[in-house]
ROSE-4610 file (N, C-alpha, C; in Angstrom, 1 decimal, always signed):
// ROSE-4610
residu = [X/X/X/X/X/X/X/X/X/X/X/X/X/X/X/X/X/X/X/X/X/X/X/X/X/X/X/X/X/X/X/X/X/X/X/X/X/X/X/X/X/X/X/X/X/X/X/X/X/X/X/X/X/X/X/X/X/X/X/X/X/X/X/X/X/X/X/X/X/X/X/X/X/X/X/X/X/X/X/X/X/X/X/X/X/X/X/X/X/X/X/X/X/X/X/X/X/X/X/X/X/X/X/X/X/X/X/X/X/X/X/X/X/X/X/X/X/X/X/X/X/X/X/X/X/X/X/X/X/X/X/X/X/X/X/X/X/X/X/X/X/X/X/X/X/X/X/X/X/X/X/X/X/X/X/X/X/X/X/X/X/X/X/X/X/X/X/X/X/X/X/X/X/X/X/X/X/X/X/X/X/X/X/X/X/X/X/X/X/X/X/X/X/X/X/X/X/X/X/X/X/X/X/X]
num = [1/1/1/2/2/2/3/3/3/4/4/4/5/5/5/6/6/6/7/7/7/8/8/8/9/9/9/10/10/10/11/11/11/12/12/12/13/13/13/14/14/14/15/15/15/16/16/16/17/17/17/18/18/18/19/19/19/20/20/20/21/21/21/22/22/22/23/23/23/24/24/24/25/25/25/26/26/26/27/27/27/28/28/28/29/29/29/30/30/30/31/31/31/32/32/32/33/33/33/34/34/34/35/35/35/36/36/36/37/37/37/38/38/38/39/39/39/40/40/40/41/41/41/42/42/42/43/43/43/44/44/44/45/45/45/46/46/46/47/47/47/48/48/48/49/49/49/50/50/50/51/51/51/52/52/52/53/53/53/54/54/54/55/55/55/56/56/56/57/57/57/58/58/58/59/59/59/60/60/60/61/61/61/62/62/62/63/63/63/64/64/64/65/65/65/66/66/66/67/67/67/68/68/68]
x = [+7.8/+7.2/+8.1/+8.5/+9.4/+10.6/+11.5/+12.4/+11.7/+10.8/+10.0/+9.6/+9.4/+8.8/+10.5/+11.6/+13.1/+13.3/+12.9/+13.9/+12.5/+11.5/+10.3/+10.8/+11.5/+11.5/+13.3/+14.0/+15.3/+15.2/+14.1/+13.8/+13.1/+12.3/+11.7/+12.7/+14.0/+15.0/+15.4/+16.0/+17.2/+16.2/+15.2/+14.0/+14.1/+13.6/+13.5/+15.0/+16.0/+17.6/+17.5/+17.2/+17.6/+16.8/+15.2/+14.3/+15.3/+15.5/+16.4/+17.8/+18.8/+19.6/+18.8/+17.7/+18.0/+16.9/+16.8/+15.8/+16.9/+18.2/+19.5/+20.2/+20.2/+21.0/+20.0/+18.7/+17.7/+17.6/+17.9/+18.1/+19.1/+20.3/+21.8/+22.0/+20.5/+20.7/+20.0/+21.3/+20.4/+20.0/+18.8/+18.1/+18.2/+18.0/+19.3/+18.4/+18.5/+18.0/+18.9/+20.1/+21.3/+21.5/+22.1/+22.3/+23.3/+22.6/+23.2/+23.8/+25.1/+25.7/+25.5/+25.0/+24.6/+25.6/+26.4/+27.4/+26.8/+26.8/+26.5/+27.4/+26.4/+27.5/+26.9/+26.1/+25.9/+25.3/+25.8/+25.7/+25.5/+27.2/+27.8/+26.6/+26.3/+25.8/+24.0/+23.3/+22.5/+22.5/+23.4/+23.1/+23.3/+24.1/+24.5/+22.7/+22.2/+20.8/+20.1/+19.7/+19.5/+19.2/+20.1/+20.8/+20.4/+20.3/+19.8/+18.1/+17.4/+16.4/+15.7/+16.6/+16.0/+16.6/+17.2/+17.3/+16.3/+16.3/+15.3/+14.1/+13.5/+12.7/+12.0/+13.0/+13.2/+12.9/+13.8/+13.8/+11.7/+11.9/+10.4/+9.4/+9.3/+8.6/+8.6/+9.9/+10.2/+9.3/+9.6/+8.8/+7.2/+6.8/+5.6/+4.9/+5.7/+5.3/+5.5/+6.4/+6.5/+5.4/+4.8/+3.2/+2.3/+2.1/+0.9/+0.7]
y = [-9.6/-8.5/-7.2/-7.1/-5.9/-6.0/-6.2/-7.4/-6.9/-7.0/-6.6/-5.2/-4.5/-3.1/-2.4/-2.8/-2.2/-2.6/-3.5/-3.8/-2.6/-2.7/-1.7/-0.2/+0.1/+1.8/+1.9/+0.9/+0.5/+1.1/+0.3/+0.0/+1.8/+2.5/+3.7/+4.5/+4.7/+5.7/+5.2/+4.3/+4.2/+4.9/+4.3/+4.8/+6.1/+6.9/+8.5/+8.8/+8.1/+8.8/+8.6/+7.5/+7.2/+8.5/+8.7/+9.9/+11.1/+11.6/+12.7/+12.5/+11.7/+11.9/+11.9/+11.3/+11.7/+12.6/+13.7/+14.8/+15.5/+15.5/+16.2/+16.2/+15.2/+14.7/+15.1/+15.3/+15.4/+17.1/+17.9/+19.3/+19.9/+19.2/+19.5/+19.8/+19.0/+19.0/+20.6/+20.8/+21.9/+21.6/+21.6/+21.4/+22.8/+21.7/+22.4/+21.8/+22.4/+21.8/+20.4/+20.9/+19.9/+18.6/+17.7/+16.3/+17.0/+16.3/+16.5/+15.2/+15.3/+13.6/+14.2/+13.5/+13.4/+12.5/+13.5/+13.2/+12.5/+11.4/+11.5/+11.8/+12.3/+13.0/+12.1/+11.5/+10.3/+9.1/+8.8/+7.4/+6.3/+6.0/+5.1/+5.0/+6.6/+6.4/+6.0/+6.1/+6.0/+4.3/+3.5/+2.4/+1.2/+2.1/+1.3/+1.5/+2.6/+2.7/+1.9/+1.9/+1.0/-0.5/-1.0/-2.4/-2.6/-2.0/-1.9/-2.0/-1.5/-1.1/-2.8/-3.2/-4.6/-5.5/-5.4/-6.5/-6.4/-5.5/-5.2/-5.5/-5.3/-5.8/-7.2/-8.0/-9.4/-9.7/-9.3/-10.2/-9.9/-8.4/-8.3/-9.3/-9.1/-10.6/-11.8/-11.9/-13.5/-13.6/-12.9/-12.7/-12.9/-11.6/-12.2/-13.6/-14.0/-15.5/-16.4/-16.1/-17.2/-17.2/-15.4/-15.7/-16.1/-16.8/-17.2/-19.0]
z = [+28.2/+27.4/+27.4/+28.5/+28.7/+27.2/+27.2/+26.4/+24.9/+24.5/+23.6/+23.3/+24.5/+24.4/+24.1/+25.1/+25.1/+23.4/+22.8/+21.6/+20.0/+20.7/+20.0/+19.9/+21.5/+21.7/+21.0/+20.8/+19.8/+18.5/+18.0/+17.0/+16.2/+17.3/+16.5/+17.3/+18.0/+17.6/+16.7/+16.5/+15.3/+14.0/+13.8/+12.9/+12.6/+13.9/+14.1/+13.5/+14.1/+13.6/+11.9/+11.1/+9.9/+8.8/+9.5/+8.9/+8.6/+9.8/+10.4/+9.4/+9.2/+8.2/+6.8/+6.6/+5.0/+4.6/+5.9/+5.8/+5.2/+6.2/+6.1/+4.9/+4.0/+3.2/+2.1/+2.1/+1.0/+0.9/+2.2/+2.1/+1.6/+2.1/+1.0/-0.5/-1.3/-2.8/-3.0/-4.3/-4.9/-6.1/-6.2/-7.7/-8.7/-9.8/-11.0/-12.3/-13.8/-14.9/-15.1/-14.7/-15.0/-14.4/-14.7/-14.0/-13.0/-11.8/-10.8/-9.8/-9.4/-8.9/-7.5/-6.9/-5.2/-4.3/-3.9/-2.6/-1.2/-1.0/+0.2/+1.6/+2.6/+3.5/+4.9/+4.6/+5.8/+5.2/+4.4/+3.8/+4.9/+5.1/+6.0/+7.5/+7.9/+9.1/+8.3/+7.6/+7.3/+6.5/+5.9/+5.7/+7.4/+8.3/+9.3/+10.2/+9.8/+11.2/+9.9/+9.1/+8.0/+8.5/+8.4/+8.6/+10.4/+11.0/+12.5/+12.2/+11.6/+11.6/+11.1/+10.3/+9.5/+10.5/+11.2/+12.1/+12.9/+13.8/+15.0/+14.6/+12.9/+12.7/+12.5/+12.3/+12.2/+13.5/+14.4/+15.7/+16.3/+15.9/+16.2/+15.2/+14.2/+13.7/+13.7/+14.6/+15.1/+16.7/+17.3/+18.4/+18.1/+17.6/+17.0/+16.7/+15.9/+15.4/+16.7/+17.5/+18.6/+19.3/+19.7/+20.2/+19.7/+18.4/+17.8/+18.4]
């Protein structure tokens, strides 16, 4: 169970970090009447905690299912 709770408290940093960039990235814009093209300035780090976040999810729903 341990194994479980470590890959849970994984799973809601990476979580907490990905919020936190696109709080950052959502503050950067200045709204405008105009079309505006949106730079991203943490993309890369934001699709990689991303991509973390769907896995850890997985393995957690695999788990799950193995307790049933």
């Amino acid at each position: 169970m341990s194994n479980r709770m470590e890959i849970l408290e994984e799973y809601r940093q990476a979580n907490s970090q990905l919020a936190t960039l696109k709080r950052k990235e959502s503050e950067s814009v200045q709204w405008s009447s105009e079309t505006v093209q949106i730079e991203p300035r943490y993309g890369k780090e934001m699709n990689d905690l991303s991509d973390k976040c769907a896995q850890l999810d997985m393995i957690l729903e695999a788990m799950d299912a193995s307790e049933d």
